[in-house]
C-alpha positions in Angstrom: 162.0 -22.9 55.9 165.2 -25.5 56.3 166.1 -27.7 53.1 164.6 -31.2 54.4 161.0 -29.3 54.9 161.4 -28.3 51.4 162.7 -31.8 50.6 159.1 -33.0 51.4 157.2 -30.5 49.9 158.5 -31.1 46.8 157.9 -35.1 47.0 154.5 -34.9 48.1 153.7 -32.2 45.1 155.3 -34.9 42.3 153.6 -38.0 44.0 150.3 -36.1 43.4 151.2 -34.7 40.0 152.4 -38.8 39.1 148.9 -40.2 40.4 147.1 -37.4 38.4 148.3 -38.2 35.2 148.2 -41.8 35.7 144.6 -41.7 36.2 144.0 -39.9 33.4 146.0 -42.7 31.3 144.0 -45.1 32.7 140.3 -43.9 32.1 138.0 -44.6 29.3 137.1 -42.6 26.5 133.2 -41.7 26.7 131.8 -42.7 23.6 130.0 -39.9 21.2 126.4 -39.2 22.2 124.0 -39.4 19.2 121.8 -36.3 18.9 117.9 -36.2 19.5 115.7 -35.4 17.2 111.9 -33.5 17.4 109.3 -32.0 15.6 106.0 -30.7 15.7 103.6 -28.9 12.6 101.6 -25.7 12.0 98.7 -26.4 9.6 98.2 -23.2 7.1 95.5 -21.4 8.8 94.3 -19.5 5.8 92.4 -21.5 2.6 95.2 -22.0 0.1 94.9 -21.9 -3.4 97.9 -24.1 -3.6 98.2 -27.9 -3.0 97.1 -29.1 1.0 100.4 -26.8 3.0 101.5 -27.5 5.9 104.6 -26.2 7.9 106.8 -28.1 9.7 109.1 -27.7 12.5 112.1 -29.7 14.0 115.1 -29.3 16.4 117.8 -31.6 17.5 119.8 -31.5 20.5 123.1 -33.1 20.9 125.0 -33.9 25.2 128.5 -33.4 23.7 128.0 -31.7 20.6 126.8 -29.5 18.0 124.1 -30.1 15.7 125.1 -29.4 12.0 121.3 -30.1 9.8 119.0 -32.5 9.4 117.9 -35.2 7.1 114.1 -35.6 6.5 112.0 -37.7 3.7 108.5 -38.0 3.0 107.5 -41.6 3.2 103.8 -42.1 0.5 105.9 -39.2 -1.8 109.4 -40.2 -2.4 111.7 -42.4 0.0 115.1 -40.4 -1.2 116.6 -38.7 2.3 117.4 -34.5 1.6 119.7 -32.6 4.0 118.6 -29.1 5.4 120.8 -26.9 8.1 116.9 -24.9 8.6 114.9 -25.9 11.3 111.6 -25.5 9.3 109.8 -25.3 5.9 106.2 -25.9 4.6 105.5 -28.2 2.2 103.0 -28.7 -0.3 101.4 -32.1 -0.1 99.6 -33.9 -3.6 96.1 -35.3 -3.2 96.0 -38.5 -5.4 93.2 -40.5 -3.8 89.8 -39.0 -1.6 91.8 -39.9 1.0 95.8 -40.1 1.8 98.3 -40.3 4.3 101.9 -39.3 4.0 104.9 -39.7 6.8 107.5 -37.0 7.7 110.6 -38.4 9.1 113.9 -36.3 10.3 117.0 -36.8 12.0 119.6 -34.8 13.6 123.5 -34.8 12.1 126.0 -33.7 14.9 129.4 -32.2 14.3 131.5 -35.2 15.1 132.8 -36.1 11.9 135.9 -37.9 10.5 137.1 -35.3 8.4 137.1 -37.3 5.4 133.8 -37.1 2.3 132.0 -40.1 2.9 130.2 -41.8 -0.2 128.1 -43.7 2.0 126.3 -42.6 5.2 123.9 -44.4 7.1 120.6 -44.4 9.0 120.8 -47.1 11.7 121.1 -50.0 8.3 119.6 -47.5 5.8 122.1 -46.4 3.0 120.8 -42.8 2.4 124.3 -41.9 -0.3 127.1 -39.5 0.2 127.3 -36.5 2.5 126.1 -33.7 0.4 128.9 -31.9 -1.0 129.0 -28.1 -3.4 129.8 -29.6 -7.1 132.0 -26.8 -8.2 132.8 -28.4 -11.3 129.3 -29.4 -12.7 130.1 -32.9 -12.7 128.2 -34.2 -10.0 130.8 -36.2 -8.3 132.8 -35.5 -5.5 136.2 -33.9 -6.4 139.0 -33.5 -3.5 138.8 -30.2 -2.5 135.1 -29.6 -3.3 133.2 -28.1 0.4 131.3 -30.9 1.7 129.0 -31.3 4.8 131.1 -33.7 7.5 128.4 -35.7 9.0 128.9 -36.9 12.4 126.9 -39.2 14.5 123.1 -39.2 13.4 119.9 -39.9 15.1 119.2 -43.2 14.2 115.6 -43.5 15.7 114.2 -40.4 13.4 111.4 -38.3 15.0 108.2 -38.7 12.5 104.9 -37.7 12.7 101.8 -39.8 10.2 99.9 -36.5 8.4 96.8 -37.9 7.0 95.3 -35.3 4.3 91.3 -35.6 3.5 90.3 -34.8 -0.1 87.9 -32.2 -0.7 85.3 -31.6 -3.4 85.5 -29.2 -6.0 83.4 -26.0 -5.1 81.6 -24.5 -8.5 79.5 -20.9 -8.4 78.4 -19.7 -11.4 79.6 -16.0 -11.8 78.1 -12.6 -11.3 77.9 -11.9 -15.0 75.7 -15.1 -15.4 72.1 -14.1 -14.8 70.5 -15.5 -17.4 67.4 -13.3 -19.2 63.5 -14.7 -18.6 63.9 -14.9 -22.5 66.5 -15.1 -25.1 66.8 -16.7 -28.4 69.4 -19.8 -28.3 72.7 -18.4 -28.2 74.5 -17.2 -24.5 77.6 -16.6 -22.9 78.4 -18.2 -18.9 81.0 -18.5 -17.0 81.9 -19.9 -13.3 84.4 -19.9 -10.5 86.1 -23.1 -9.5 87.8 -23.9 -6.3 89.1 -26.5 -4.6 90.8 -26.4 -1.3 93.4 -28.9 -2.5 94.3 -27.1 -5.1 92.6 -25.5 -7.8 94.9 -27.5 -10.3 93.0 -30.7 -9.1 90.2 -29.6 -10.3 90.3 -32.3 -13.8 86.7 -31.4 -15.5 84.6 -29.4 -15.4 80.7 -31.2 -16.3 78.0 -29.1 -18.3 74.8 -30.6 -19.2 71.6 -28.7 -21.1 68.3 -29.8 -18.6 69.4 -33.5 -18.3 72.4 -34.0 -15.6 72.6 -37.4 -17.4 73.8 -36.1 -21.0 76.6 -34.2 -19.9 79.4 -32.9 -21.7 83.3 -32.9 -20.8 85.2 -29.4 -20.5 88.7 -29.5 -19.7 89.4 -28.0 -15.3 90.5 -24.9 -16.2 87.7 -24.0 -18.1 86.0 -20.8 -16.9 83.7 -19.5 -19.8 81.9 -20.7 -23.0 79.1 -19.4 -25.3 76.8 -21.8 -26.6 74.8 -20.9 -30.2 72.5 -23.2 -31.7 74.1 -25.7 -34.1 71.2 -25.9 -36.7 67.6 -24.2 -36.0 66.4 -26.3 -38.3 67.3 -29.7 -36.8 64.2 -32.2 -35.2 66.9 -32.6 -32.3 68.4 -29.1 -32.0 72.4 -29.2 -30.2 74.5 -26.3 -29.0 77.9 -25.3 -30.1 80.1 -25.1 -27.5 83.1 -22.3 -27.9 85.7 -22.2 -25.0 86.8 -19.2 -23.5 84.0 -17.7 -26.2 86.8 -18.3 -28.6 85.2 -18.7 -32.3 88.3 -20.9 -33.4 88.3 -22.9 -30.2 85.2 -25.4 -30.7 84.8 -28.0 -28.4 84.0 -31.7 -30.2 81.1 -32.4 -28.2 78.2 -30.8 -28.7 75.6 -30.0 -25.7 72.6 -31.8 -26.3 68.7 -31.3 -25.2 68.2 -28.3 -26.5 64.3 -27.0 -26.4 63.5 -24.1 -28.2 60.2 -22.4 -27.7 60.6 -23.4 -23.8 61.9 -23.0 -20.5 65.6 -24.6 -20.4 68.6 -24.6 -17.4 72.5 -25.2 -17.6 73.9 -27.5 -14.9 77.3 -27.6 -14.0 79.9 -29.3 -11.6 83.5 -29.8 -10.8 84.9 -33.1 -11.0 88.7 -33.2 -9.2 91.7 -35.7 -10.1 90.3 -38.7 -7.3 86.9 -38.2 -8.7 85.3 -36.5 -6.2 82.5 -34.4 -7.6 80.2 -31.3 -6.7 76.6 -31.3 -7.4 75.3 -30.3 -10.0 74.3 -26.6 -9.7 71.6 -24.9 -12.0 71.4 -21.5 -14.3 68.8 -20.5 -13.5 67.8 -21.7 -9.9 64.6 -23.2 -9.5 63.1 -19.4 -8.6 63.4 -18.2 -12.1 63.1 -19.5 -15.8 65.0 -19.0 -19.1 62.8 -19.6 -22.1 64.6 -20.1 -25.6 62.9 -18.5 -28.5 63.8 -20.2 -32.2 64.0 -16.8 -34.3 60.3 -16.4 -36.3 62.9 -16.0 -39.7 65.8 -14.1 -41.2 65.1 -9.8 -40.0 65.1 -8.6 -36.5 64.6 -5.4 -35.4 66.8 -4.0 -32.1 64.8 -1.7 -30.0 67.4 0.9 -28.9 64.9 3.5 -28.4 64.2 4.4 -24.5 60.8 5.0 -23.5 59.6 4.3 -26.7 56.4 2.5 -26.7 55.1 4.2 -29.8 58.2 4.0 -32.0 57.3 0.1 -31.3 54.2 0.2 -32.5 54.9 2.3 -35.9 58.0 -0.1 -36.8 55.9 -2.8 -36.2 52.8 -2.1 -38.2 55.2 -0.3 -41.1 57.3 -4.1 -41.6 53.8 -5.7 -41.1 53.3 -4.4 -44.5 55.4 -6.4 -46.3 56.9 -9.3 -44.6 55.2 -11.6 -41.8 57.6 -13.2 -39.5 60.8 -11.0 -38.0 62.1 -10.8 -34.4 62.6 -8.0 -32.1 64.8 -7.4 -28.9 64.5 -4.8 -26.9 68.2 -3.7 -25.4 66.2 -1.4 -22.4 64.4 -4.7 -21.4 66.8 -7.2 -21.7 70.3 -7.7 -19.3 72.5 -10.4 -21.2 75.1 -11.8 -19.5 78.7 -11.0 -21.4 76.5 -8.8 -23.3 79.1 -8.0 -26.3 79.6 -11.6 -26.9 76.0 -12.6 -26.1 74.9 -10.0 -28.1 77.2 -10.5 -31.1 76.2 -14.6 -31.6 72.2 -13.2 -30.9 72.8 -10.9 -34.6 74.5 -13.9 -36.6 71.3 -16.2 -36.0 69.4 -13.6 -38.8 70.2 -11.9 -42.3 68.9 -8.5 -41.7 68.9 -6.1 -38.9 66.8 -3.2 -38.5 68.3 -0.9 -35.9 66.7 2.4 -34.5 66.9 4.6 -31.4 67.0 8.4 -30.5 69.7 10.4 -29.7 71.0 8.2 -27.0 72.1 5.1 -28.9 74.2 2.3 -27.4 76.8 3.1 -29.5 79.7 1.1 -27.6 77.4 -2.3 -28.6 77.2 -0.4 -32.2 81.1 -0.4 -32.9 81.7 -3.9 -31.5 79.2 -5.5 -33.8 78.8 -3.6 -36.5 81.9 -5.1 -38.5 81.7 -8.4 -37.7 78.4 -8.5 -38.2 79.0 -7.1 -42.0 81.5 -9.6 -42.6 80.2 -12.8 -41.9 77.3 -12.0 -44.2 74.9 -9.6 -42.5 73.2 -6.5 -44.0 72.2 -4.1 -41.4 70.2 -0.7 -41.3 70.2 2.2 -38.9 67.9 5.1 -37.8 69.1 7.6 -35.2 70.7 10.6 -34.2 73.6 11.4 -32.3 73.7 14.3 -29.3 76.5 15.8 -27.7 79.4 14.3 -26.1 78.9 13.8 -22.3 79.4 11.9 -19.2 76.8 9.6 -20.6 77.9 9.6 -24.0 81.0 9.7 -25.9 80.3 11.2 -29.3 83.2 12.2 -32.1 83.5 11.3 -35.9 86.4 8.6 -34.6 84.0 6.9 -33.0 80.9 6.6 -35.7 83.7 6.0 -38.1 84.2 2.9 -36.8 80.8 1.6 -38.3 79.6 4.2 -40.8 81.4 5.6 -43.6 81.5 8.8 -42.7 84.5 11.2 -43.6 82.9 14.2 -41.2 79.9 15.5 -39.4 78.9 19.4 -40.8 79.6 21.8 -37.9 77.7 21.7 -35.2 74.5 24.6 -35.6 73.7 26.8 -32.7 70.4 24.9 -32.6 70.9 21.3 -32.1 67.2 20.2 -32.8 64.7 20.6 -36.1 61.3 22.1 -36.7 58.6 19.9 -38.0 58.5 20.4 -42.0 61.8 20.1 -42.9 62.2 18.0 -45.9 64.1 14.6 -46.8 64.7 14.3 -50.3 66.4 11.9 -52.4 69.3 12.2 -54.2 69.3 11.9 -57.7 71.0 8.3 -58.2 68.6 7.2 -55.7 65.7 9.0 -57.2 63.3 6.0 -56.8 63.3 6.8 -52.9 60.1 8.3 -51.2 60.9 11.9 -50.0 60.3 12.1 -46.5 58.9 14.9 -43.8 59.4 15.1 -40.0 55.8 16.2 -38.2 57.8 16.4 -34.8 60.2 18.4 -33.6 63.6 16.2 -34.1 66.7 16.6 -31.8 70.6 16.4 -32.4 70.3 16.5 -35.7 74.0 16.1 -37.9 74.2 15.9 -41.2 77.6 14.4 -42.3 79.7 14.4 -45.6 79.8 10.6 -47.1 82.7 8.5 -47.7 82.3 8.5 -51.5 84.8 5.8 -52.1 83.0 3.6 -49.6 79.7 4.9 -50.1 76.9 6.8 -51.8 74.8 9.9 -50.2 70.9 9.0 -50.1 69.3 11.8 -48.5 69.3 15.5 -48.3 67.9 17.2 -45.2 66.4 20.8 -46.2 65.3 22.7 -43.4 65.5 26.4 -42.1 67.8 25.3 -39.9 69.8 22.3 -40.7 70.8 21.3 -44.3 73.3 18.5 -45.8 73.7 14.2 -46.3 71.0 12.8 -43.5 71.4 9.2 -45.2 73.7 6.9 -47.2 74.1 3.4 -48.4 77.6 1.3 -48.9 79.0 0.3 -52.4 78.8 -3.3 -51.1 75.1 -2.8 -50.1 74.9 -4.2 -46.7 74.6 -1.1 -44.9 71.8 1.7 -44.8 71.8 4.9 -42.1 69.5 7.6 -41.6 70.5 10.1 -39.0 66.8 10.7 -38.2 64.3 8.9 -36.3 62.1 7.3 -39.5 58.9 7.1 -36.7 59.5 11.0 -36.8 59.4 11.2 -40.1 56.5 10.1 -41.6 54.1 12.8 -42.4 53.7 11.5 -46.1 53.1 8.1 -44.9 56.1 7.0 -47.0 58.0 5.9 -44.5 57.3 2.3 -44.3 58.0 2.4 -48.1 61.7 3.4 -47.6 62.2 0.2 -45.2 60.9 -1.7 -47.6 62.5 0.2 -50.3 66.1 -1.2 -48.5 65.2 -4.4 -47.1 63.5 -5.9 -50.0 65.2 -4.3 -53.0 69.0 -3.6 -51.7 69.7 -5.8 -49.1 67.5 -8.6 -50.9 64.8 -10.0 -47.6 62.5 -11.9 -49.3 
């Protein structure tokens, strides 16, 4: 190739590189692009517990850039803007009226930033503050050299989307436990459950009103269980204690009115939530079934705790017949009391004395929980019974009468566990004024025990071919009698009858 080709080559070559670069000089610079914003919701499938959820989803896309986070507000909750880099989150949205709508705004933040922290950034001619920055000194203003988020261009028409939220009613069932007897006396223990698809926490009062939905008293939401006891027997216009929780120091100020003893009665209840939306009112018992509220006859009753035992019924009856007119009984195989302990407990305080007898099988978890309480707030309380072997069924050991005899130990336990008829029951000598007593039936699970003498004093002793030792004793304080026999077994001298009167009227004071 000869020099003057080359020559021209080489001037064509710069000539293009010149135009090149002048064209370049002389085009304009494309402005920045501002990133798009858009969202869309899941609604929480599953009923919440919480506050009405909802999630929410967003993205942002940005011609010649990057997208860096978001800003997004509530509008009907708070108008302050709050950055995110996520894409998503659910939020938990307040019911304040029966029905509300709130506004969820967001816009994209791109990466074209000036490099510098910003105290001011804006949304179209909205000043939504600095660019959120990491305070690494605690004292919440931005320090050169703190990390900061460099905002770019943002999306000044924000995607939003209106979410209006319905209010729903408070849903109130009254619990398993609560089935309510054909017939107690006027103490009982209920309790409900209490939903509300907004949010259980909405739930502001709960409403409970004795057979007139317009006299209704004012429980605190969270309330899930009272008892109610008659306030005063006596009274022309009976009311009902009301103990939250069934908590004896926790007595509500109102009392529950329209009380009818000696007839049927029913417990309404409802929900009432923070907009004042209501449930109905929903009875205890349904319309299918009655609750009548016996007043107590007087000051003794006698707990049946004998299964099967028709004819024990019929001899403690005619034997208290024969000295004292009005008493109560309550018959634990016939009756289901809801929170039975509690129920059960309130029922004893409502009388003075209690007379309570059984075979070998008593209910002697009910025994231990009451027995004490019982005794100290004033009640005087005597027992008949006997006690078989620990099983499946039944968990006998001292430990456990312990709790509500004073008992130091049973005698060892004798090859045969039941007793002959004719074995005798004789007084000891400081109770010498005692009838003697004689079984005419075969008894079973017999124990004779050895007393607590510092607590109390030995009664009876059991003589028998089989089984000898204590069969009965009576506190120091004088507020508790036990036999551990069957006295309807026991009465082949007739004398029987004379023994419960013997305690009842001359110990423990019945009048």
């Amino acid at each position: 190739m000869n020099s003057k080709f080359r020559y021209y080559i080489l001037l064509i070559f710069s000539l293009l590189i010149i135009v090149s670069c002048n064209e370049a000089i002389n085009d304009n610079l494309l402005d920045n692009n501002k990133p798009e914003t858009h969202l869309f919701i899941y609604s929480d499938s599953e009923v919440s517990q919480q506050k009405s959820r909802l999630q929410v989803h967003w993205w942002g896309d940005d011609k010649d850039g990057l997208v860096i986070g978001y800003l997004f507000k509530w509008d009907g909750i708070e108008n302050q803007w709050h950055f995110t880099t996520s894409n998503d989150s659910v939020f938990a949205l307040p019911i304040g009226t029966v029905d509300t709508s709130y506004t969820f705004y967001v816009s994209s933040v791109d990466n074209s930033g000036n490099g510098i922290f910003d105290s001011e950034v804006y949304i179209g001619q909205e000043n939504i503050g600095h660019e959120p920055f990491t305070d690494l000194n605690n004292n919440s203003v931005y320090d050169k050299g703190e990390p900061f988020f460099d905002f770019g261009a943002i999306d000044e028409s924000p995607a939003f989307q209106k979410f209006p939220i319905k209010n729903s009613s408070p849903e109130i069932t009254w619990n398993d436990l609560s089935i309510l007897p054909e017939v107690s006396f006027p103490v009982m223990t209920v309790g409900w459950n209490a939903f509300d698809l907004d949010g259980n926490e909405t739930i502001k009062e709960i409403h409970l009103a004795l057979n007139d939905t317009s006299d209704f008293i004012v429980l605190s939401g969270s309330t899930r269980l009272v008892s109610l006891i008659v306030n005063d027997l006596n009274s022309q216009n009976p009311e009902m204690n009301v103990y939250i929780n069934a908590d004896e120091n926790k007595l509500q100020d109102d009392k529950l009115k329209n009380l009818r003893l000696n007839d049927n009665n029913r417990l309404y209840i409802r929900g009432v939530d923070i907009s004042g939306s209501k449930s109905e009112f929903l009875p205890l018992p349904d319309t299918s079934r009655s609750w009548y509220i016996s007043k107590p006859k007087g000051e003794l009753l006698i707990v049946d705790d004998f299964e099967s035992g028709e004819t024990a019924a019929e001899f403690y009856t005619a034997r208290f017949n024969e000295f004292i007119n009005d008493y109560d009984v309550i018959d634990l195989e016939n009756i289901s009391l809801p929170y039975e302990s509690i129920t059960f407990q309130n029922t004893l305080k409502l009388f003075k004395f209690i007379f309570w007898y059984s075979g070998s099988n008593p209910s002697i978890d009910l025994t231990n929980l009451v027995t004490q309480n019982y005794l100290q707030n004033g009640g005087k309380i005597a027992y008949s019974m006997t006690f078989q072997d620990s099983s499946a069924n039944f968990d006998f050991s001292t430990q456990i009468a312990q709790t509500f005899l004073p008992i130091e130990s049973f005698d060892s336990q004798k090859p045969i566990s039941f007793m002959f008829a004719g074995a005798n029951i004789i007084p000891s000598l400081e109770f010498s004024n005692y009838p003697s007593l004689e079984n005419q039936t075969t008894v079973g699970f017999v124990r004779t025990f050895k007393v607590s003498e510092i607590t109390a004093s030995k009664v009876y002793d059991l003589t028998s071919s089989q089984i000898n030792g204590s069969i009965a004793l009576l506190n120091k304080t004088k507020n508790l009698f036990f036999i551990g026999l069957p006295l309807h077994q026991c009465d082949a001298k007739s004398s029987a009858g004379n023994l419960l009167k013997q305690v009842f009227v001359n110990e423990f004071g019945l009048n």
